[in-house]
N, C-alpha and C positions, 0 to 999 in steps of 0.2 A: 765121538761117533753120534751124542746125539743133533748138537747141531748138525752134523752132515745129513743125518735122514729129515731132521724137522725142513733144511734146506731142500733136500728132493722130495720131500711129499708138496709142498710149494711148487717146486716147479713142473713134477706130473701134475699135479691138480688146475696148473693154469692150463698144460694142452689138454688134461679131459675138459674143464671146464669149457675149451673153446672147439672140441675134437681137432686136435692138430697132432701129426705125425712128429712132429719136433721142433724144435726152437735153435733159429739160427743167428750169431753175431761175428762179429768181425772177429778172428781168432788174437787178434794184437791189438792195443789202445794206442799204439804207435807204428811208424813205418819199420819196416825189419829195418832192424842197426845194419851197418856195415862192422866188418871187421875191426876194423879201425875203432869203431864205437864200443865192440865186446872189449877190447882191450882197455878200455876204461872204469875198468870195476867198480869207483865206487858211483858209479851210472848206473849200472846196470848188474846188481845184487841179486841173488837168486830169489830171495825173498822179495824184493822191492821189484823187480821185472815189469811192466806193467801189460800184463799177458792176458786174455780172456779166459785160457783154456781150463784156467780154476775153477770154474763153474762149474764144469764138470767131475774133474778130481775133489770138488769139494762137497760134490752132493751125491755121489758115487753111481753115476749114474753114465751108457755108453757116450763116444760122441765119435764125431768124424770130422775131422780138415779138409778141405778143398780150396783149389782154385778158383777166385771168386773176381779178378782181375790186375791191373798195373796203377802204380799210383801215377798221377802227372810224370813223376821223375824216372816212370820204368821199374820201380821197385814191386815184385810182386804181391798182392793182397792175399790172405787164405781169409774165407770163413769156416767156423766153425756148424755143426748138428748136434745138438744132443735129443737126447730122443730118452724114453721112458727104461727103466731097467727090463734087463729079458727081450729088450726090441732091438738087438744087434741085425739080423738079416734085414729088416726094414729100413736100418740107418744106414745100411751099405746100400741099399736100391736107393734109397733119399737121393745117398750122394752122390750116386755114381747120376744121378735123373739130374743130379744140377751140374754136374759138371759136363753133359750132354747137352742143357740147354743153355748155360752159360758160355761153351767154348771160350776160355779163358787160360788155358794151358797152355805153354809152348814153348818150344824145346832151351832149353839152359845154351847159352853164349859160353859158358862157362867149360860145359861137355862136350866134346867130339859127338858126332851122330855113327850109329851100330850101324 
């Protein structure tokens, strides 16, 4: 526990230090696997995963996923938010404010449409 706080007072302190509402990175350090790729375990280990979203679970502080675009090959990107503890209502307006001005979402090939 206390790495996890010495890691979030780090990183509230960089967006006080800069006033910023939150800090955003690319949710994966890789393109989403396909299927095909999950089924290769010792690839892609729960531990070894190479995911950004730790950042957050590791510093115990809110965050939020979003659409953030397509790679060259169609595969979709999310970025991540994290934002300070106790700033959930803010990190929902963040998000929903960039996936309004990224328009980046669109409908799953995969789904039927309602």
């Amino acid at each position: 526990m206390a790495r996890g706080t010495a890691f979030q007072r780090t990183l509230v302190g960089l967006m006080a230090e800069h006033n910023l509402d939150g800090l955003c990175h690319p949710a994966l350090r890789i393109l989403t696997p396909t299927h095909a790729d999950m089924h290769q375990l010792e690839k892609h280990t729960a531990l070894a995963f190479p995911t950004n979203t730790v950042i957050a679970s590791q510093s115990l502080i809110p965050s939020i996923c979003v659409p953030a675009g397509f790679s060259t090959e169609g595969v979709p990107v999310g970025m991540e938010i994290v934002a300070p503890p106790h700033h959930e209502p803010e990190l929902i307006r963040l998000g929903y404010a960039c996936e309004q001005l990224l328009k980046r979402r669109r409908p799953s090939e995969f789904v039927p449409a309602l």
